[in-house]
N, C-alpha and C positions, 0 to 999 in steps of 0.2 A: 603393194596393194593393201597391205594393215594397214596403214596410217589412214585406209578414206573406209573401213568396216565402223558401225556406228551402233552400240548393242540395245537391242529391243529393250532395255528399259530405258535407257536414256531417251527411246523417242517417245515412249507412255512419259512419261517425266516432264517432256517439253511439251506435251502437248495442250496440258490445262496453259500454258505460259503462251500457247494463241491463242488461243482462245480468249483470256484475259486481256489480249493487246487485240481483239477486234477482230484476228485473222476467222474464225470461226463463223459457221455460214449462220447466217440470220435468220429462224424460223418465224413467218409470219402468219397471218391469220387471215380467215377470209370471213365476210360480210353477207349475206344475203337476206335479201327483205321484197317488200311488194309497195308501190306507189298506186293508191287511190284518192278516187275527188271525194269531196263531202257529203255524197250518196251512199259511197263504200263500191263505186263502180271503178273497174282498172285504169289505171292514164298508159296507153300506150304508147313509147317514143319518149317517155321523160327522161329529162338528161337528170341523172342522180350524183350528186358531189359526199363525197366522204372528207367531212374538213377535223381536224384537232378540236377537240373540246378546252377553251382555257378554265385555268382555275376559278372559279369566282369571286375569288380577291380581284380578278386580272379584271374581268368582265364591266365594263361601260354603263350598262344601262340593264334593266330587270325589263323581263315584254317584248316587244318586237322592235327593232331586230333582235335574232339570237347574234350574237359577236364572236363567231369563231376564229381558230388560227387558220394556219396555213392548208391548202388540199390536199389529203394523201391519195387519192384515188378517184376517179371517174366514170360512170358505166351509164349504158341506154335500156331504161328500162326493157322488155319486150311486150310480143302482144298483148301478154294477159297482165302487165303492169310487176313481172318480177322482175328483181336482177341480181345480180353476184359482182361485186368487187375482190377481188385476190389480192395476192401479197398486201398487205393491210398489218402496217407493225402494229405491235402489241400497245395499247394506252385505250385512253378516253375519246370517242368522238361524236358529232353531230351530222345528223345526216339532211343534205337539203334536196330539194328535185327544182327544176326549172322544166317548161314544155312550149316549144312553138305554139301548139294552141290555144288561143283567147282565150280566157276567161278563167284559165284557171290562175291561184296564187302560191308561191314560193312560201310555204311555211316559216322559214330561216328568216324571209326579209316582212310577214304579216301575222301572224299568228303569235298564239302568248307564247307557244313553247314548240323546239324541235325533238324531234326526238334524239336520244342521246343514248348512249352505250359504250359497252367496255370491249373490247378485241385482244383475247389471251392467245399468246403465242401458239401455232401449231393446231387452232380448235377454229370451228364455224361458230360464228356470232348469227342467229338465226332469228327471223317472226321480225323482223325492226319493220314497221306501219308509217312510210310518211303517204300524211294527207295533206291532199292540196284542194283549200276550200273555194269555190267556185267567188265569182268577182266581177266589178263592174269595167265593161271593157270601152274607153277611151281611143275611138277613132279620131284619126289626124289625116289629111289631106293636103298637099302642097300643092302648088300649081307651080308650073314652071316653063311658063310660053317662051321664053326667051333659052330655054336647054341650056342651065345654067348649071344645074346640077351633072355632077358625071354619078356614069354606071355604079352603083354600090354591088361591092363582091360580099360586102358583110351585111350583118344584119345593124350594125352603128356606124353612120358615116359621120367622122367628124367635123366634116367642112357642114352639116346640117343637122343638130340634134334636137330634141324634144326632152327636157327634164321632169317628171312630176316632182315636186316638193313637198313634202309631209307636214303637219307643225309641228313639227318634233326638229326642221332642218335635215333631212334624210333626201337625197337625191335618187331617181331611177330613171336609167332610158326608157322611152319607147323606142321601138324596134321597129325595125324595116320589115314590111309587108308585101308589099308590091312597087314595082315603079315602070316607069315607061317616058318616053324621049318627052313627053312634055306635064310629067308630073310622079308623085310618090305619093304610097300610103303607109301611115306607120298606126301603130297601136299600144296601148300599154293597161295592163291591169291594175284595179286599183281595189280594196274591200269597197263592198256597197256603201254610200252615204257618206263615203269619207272626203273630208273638206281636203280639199288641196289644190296645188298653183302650178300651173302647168307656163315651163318658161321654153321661149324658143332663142335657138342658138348657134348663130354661126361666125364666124369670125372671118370672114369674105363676101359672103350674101345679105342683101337688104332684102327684109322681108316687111310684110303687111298683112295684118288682121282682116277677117271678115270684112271688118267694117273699113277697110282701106286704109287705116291708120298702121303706120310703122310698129314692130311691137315692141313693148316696152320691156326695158334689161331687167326689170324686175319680177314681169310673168303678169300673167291672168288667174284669177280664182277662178275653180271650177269646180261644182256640187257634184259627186258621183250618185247617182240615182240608187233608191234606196233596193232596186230588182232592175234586169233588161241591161242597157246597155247606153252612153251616151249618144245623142246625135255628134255628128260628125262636124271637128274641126276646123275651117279652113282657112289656112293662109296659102299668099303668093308670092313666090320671088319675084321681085320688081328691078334688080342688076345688083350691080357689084359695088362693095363697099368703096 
């Protein structure tokens, strides 16, 4: 039985040498902040993303979008617009929110700046303010007499998308709203007044513009009103490519 006794300093001894090799458990940090619109009133149910901050050497472009890495964390706002993300390693990050309801926008993907912050190991990162400034909401309408479309379980179907296009070349779905056996409604936010080209998309469905005209692969210009909301979209699926 000697040969397997192991004396208390040799295990202090080894022990910084796990540590060093990774073994040692990873203290993390946790986030907590509040999402409101550009009233200063709560968004409640925004989906909150905790993404890496790159360096700004790394960084694409100054303005919107911000250009983050990868997501470390997820959480749903609550009633009153707070929320807490946990386990959040230690570094630099940017915080974005997304929310089913119209009208509001994604700070990360329209605003000059998101907010950003640092996460020290073992401590709460506290007060982080994302706002999401209210927008011009782009209805869409498809028709679809012939049940051409099937049931969407998501809110993006890609057999039938919707892109806005920014002039900048910056792509965004609209999103699935509602649907039903002989049509869908989608929506997408956009800043007030802002020019952009709304393209429609499917790679098995022929569609048609208002105007009866097949739509073109390259989109439609479309003025976002500079208050309110636009009038409503409509095209038709007319069969199969």
């Amino acid at each position: 039985m000697a040969d397997r006794f192991v004396h208390p300093i040799a295990v202090l001894c080894f022990a910084p040498l796990l540590a060093m090799n990774g073994f040692a458990a990873t203290v993390n940090g946790t986030v907590r902040g509040t999402v409101v619109d550009d009233t200063g009133k709560p968004v409640s149910g925004a989906r909150v993303f905790i993404s890496h901050a790159l360096p700004s050497t790394a960084r694409k472009s100054v303005g919107p979008p911000t250009i983050t890495g990868a997501i470390a964390g997820s959480v749903l706002a609550d009633s009153s617009g707070s929320f807490e993300a946990t386990g959040i390693r230690a570094g630099d990050y940017v915080a974005c929110a997304q929310t089913t309801a119209q009208g509001l926008l994604d700070p990360c993907h329209w605003a000059q700046q998101a907010p950003e912050f640092t996460v020290t190991a073992g401590q709460t990162t506290a007060g982080i303010k994302i706002s999401m400034a209210h927008g011009a909401v782009i209805p869409i309408h498809v028709n679809d007499p012939q049940g051409l479309l099937t049931p969407a379980t998501t809110a993006i179907d890609l057999a039938c998308q919707f892109h806005i296009v920014t002039a900048r070349g910056l792509h965004y779905n609209a999103t699935i709203q509602a649907s039903s056996a002989t049509g869908r409604d989608y929506s997408i936010t956009v800043p007030f007044g802002a020019p952009v080209t709304l393209q429609a998309i499917s790679p098995h469905l022929a569609l048609n513009d208002s105007t009866g005209n097949a739509v073109s692969a390259v989109g439609a210009a479309v003025n976002a009103p500079t208050f309110g909301s636009n009038p409503t979209l409509v095209y038709t699926v007319t069969g199969k490519k």
